[in-house]
N, C-alpha and C positions, 0 to 999 in steps of 0.2 A: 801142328809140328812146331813148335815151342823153338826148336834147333834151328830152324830153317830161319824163323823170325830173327833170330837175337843174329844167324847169318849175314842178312838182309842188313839187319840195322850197324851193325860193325863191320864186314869187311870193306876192302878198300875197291874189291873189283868190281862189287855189285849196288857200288853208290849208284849208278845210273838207274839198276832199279828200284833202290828203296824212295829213290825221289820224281818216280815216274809214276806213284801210285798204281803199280800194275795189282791185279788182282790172280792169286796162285792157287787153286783148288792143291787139296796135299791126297793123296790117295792110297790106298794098301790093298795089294791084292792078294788071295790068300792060294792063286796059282801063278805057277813056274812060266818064266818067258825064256824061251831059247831063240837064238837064231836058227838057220837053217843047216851052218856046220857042226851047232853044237855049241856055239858060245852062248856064256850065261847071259842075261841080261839080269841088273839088281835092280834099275830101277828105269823110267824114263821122263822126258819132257816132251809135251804137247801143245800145240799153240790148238785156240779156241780159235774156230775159223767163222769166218763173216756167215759162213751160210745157219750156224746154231748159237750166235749171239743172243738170238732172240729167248731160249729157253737156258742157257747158260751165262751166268753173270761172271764171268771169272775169263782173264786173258791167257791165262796160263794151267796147264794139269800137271803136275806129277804125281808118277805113278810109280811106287814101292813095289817090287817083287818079293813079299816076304819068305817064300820058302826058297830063295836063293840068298837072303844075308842073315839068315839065324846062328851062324856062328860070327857073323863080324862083329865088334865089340863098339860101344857107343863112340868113340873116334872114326874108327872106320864109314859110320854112319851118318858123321856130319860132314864126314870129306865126302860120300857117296851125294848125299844135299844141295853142299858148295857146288859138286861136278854139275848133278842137273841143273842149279838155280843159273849155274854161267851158260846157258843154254838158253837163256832168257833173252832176248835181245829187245832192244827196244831205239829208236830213232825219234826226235825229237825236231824232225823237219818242218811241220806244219800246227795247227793250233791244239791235234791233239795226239798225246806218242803215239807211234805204228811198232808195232809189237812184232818178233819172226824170232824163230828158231836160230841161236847161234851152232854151225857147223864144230866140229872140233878143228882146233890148229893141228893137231898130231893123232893117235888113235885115240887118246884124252885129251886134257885140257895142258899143253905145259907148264902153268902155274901147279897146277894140280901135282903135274909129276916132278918140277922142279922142287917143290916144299914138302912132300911125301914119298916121293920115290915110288918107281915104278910098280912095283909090288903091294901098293897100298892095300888094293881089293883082295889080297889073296887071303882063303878064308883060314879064320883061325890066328890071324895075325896081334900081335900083341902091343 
């Protein structure tokens, strides 16, 4: 994920991770995730947890819903990126970072909706 990278390396919110050397598996699934009322899920983040360290080298997953953004347009897709990668957390308390899921502030990220507005995701957007 090429997008995700050049993300990392240039924006301003996710300096913490590109200088935490976290490690981010990129993934694509080629089935639908819903929630339970029916909300889409496009994509998600996942922390590697201590218990599968051992056969997983990577601190971080995301995971692409592709049959839920085939009409979003490559913009849509790097704000879809930016949302998971600020999902990244990282603390830098002891001699080596602790890595955790950051929660949203709002039902997104308000960076996210302050600089795209709310309707970013909606499919078909131009």
């Amino acid at each position: 994920m090429y997008a995700a990278k050049r993300l990392i390396r240039n924006h301003p919110s996710l300096a913490d991770l590109k200088d935490s050397g976290a490690r981010i598996a990129y993934l694509e699934s080629d089935e639908e995730k819903k929630l339970a009322k029916g909300k889409v899920v496009c994509a998600d983040c996942n922390l590697v947890s201590k218990k599968y360290k051992w056969c997983c080298d990577y601190d971080f997953f995301i995971v692409v819903y592709e049959p839920n953004i085939t009409d979003f347009t490559p913009e849509q897709i790097e704000i879809l990126l930016l949302h998971e990668l600020m999902h990244c957390g990282i603390s830098f308390d002891g001699k080596e970072p602790t890595y955790y899921i950051v929660p949203h502030d709002v039902e997104d990220f308000r960076e996210i909706l302050d600089t795209y507005g709310i309707d970013w995701a909606r499919q078909g957007m131009a």
